[in-house]
matplotlib code that plots the C-alpha trace (Angstrom):
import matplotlib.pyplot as plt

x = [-2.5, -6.1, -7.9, -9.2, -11.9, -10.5, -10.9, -7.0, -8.3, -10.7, -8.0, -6.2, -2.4, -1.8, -3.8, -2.2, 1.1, 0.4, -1.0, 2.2, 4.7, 3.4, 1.9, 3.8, 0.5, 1.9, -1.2, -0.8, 2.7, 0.9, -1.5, 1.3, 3.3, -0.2, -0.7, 2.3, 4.4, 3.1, 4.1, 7.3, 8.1, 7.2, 9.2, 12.2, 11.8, 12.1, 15.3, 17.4, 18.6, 16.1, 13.1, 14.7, 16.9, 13.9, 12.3, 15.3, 15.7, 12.1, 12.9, 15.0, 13.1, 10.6, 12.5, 14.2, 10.6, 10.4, 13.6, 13.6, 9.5, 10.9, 13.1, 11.3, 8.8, 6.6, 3.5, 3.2, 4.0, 3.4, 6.3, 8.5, 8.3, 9.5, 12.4, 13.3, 13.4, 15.1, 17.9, 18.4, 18.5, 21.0, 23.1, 23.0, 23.9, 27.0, 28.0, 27.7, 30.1, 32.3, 32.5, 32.8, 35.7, 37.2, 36.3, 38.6, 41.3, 41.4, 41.6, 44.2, 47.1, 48.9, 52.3, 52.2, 52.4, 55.4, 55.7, 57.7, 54.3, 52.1, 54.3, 53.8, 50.0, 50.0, 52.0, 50.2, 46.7, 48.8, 49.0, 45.9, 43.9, 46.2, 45.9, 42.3, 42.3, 43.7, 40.0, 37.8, 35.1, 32.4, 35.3, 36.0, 32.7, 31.7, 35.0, 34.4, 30.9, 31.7, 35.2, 34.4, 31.1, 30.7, 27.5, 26.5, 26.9, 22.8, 23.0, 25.5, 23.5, 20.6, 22.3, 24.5, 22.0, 24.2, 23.6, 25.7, 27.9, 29.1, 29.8, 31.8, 33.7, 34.4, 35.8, 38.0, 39.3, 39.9, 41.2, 43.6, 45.0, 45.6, 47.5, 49.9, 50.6, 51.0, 53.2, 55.6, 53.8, 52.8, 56.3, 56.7, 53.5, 54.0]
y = [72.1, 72.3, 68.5, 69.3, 67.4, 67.4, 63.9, 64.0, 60.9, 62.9, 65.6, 65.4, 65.1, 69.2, 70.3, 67.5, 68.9, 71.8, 71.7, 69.6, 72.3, 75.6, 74.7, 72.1, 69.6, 66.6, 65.1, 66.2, 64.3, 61.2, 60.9, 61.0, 58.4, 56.1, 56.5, 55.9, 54.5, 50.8, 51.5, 52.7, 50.1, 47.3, 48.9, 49.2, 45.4, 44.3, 46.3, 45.3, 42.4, 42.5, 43.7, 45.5, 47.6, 48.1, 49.8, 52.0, 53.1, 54.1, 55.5, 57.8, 59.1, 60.3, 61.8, 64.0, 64.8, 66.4, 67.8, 69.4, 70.4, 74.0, 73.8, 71.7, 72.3, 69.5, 69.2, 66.2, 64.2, 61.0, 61.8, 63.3, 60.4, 58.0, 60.2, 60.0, 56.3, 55.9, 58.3, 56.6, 53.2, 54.3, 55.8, 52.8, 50.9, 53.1, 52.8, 49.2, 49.0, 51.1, 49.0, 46.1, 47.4, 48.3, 44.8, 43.4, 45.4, 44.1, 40.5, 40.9, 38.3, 39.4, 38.2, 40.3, 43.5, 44.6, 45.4, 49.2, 49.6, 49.2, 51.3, 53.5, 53.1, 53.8, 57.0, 58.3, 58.0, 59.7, 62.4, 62.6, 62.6, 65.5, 67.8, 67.6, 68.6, 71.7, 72.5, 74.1, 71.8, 72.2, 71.3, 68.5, 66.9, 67.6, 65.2, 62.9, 62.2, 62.7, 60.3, 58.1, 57.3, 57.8, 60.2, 62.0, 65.7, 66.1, 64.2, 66.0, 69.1, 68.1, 66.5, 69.5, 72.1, 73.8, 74.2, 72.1, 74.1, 74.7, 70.9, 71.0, 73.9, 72.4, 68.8, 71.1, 72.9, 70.1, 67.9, 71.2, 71.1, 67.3, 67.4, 69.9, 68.5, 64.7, 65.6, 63.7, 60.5, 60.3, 59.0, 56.3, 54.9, 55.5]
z = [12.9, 12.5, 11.0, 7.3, 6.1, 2.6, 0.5, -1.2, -3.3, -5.3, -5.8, -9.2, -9.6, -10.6, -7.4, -5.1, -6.5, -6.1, -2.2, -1.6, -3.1, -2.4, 1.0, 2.1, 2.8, 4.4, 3.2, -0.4, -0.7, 0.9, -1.1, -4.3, -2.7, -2.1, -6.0, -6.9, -4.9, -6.2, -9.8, -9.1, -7.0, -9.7, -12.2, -9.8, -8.9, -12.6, -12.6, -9.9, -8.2, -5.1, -3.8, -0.6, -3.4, -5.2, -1.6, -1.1, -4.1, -4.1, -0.6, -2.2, -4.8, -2.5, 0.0, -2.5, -4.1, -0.2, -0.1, -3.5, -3.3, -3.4, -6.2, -8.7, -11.3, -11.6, -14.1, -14.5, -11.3, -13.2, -15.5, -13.1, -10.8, -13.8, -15.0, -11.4, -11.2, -14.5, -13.3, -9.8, -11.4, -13.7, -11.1, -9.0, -12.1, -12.2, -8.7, -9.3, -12.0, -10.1, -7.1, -9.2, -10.8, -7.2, -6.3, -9.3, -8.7, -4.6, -6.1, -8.1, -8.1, -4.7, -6.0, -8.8, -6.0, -4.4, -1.0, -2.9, -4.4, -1.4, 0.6, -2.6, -2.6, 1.3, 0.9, -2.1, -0.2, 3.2, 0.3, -1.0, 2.4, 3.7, 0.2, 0.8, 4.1, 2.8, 0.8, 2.2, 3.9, 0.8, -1.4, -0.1, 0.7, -3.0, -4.3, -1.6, -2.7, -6.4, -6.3, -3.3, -3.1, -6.8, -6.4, -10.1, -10.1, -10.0, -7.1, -4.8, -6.1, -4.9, -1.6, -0.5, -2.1, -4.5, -8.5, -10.6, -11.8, -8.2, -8.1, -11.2, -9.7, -6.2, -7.8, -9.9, -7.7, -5.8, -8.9, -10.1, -6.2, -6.0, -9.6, -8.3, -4.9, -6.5, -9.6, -8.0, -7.9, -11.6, -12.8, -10.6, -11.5, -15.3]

ax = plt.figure().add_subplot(projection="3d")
ax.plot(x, y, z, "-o")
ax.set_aspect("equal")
plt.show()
C-alpha cells in the first residue's frame, strides 16, 4: 500500500469515519481509537471492578467498531462509541448476575440433594446435549451463546452476523425442540 502523507489529527470525526468505513483506512480507525480510546477507558474503570476489565471491555468495543464498519451508520462517533460502552457494561453486568446466580446454586447445602436428583440432573443434561445436536449447527451455536454464555441477542447478531430476528428464530426453534423432547422431565422436577 502506497505511504500517504495525510495528517489524520487534523481530520475531523465525520471524515475520519468516514475514510475508516467506506475505505477501510487502517489509519482512519487508529486515529478514532487514539482519541478516544482514553475516555472510554476512564469511564469503563469507574464502572467495573478492575482496570484489566475495564481494557477488555474497551477491547471489545473496538474490535466490533471493525467488524461491524460495514453495517453501521455512524454520525457521530463520539456518541456511538458511548452507547457502545453503556451496552457492553450492561451486558457484562448481566452475565455477572447470571454467573452469580449459577455460583449460588453450586453452593447449595449438598445434603439437601439426593443422589435420585443428580442422577436426574446428569440424565436431563445427557438429554439436552443430544436434542441439540439434532439442530442444525447455526441453531445451536445461537442457544449456546444465548443460554450458556449468556450473550444478548445484539450481541450474537453481531458475533455470528445474522439480524436479530434470525437470533430470536434460531433460540426458538431450538427452545420449541427441547420442550418437546424433555416433556418428560418437567414432572419429576415439579
Amino acid at each position: 500500500m502506497k505511504e500517504d502523507s495525510s495528517n489524520y489529527s487534523l481530520y475531523d470525526e465525520e471524515d475520519l469515519v468516514t475514510a475508516f468505513q467506506v475505505s477501510e483506512d487502517m489509519r482512519a480507525f487508529e486515529e478514532i481509537y487514539k482519541r478516544f480510546w482514553f475516555k472510554l477507558y476512564s469511564a469503563a474503570v469507574k464502572r467495573t471492578t478492575s482496570r484489566q476489565e475495564a481494557e477488555e471491555l474497551i477491547q471489545t468495543i473496538f474490535e466490533r467498531l471493525w467488524t461491524n464498519r460495514r453495517k453501521v451508520v455512524i454520525h457521530n462517533i463520539g456518541a456511538y462509541l458511548a452507547v457502545s460502552l453503556r451496552n457492553i457494561l450492561h451486558d457484562s453486568q448481566r452475565r455477572k448476575i447470571t454467573a452469580e446466580k449459577y455460583m449460588e446454586t453450586l453452593d447449595a447445602d449438598p445434603l439437601v440433594n439426593t443422589t435420585e436428583e443428580e442422577v436426574n440432573r446428569g440424565l436431563l443434561l445427557k438429554d439436552i446435549e443430544k436434542t441439540l445436536q439434532e439442530l442444525p449447527e447455526k441453531t445451536q451455536a445461537v442457544f449456546r451463546l444465548s443460554r450458556f454464555e449468556n450473550k444478548s441477542v445484539r450481541e450474537i447478531a453481531g458475533n455470528l452476523d445474522l439480524t436479530e430476528k434470525a437470533v430470536e428464530y434460531h433460540i426458538t426453534k431450538a427452545i420449541k425442540l427441547l420442550r418437546q423432547r424433555l416433556r418428560g422431565y418437567m414432572s419429576s422436577f415439579l
